[in-house]
N, C-alpha and C positions, 0 to 999 in steps of 0.2 A: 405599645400595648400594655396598660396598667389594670390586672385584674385586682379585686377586691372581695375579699369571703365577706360577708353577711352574717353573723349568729343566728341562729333562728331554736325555738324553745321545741323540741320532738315529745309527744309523750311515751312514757314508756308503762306499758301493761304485763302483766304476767302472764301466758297464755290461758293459763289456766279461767281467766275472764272471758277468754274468746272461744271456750271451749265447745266444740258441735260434735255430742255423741256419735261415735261409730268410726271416729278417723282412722285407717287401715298406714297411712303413710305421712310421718312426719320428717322434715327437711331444715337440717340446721344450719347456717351460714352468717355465723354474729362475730367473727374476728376477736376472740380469745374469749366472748361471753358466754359459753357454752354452758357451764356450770350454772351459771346465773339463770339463762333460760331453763336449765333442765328443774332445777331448783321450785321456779315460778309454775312449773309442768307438771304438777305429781298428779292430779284429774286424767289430763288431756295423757299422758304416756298412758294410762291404764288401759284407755281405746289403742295404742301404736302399736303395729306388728313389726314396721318394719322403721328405723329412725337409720336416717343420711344424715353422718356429721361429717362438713369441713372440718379438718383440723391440722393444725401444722407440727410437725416431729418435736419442734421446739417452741419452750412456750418464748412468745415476742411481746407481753406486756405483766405488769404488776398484777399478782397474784391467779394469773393464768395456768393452767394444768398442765404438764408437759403430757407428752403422745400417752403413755404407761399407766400414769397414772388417770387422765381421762376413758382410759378402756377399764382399769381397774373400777371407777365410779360406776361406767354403764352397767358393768358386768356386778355391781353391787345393787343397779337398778332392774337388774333380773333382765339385760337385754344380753347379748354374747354379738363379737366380732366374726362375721361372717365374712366379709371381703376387705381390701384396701386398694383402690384406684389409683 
């Protein structure tokens, strides 16, 4: 069995292009790009009441946030740590 990856081109948007007044719940799961999306998001967070981030205790790629300081950013984006799963 000889598999083979493919490259293929993905585009990337900043939500804030795809934004639909009145979002109550926003869902983040981008593997260390967190910042980056929150970044692309300053429209779209101003509708979020409630934001789920995946996020791992340790950051696992270049220039990724560890646990601390990614609650330190949210909480500088006026959201607060309500729970951790």
């Amino acid at each position: 069995l000889s598999l083979q990856a493919t490259p293929i081109d993905v585009p990337v948007l900043p939500l804030d292009r795809l934004r639909r007044p009145g979002a109550a719940v926003l869902k983040i799961d981008v593997e260390g790009a967190e910042r980056a999306v929150l970044d692309g998001a300053t429209a779209v967070l101003a509708d979020v009441q409630v934001l789920i981030i995946e996020l791992s205790v340790y950051p696992r790629t270049a220039g990724e946030l560890g646990f601390a300081e990614m609650i330190a950013d949210l909480d500088a984006r006026g959201f607060r740590l309500f729970d951790i799963a």
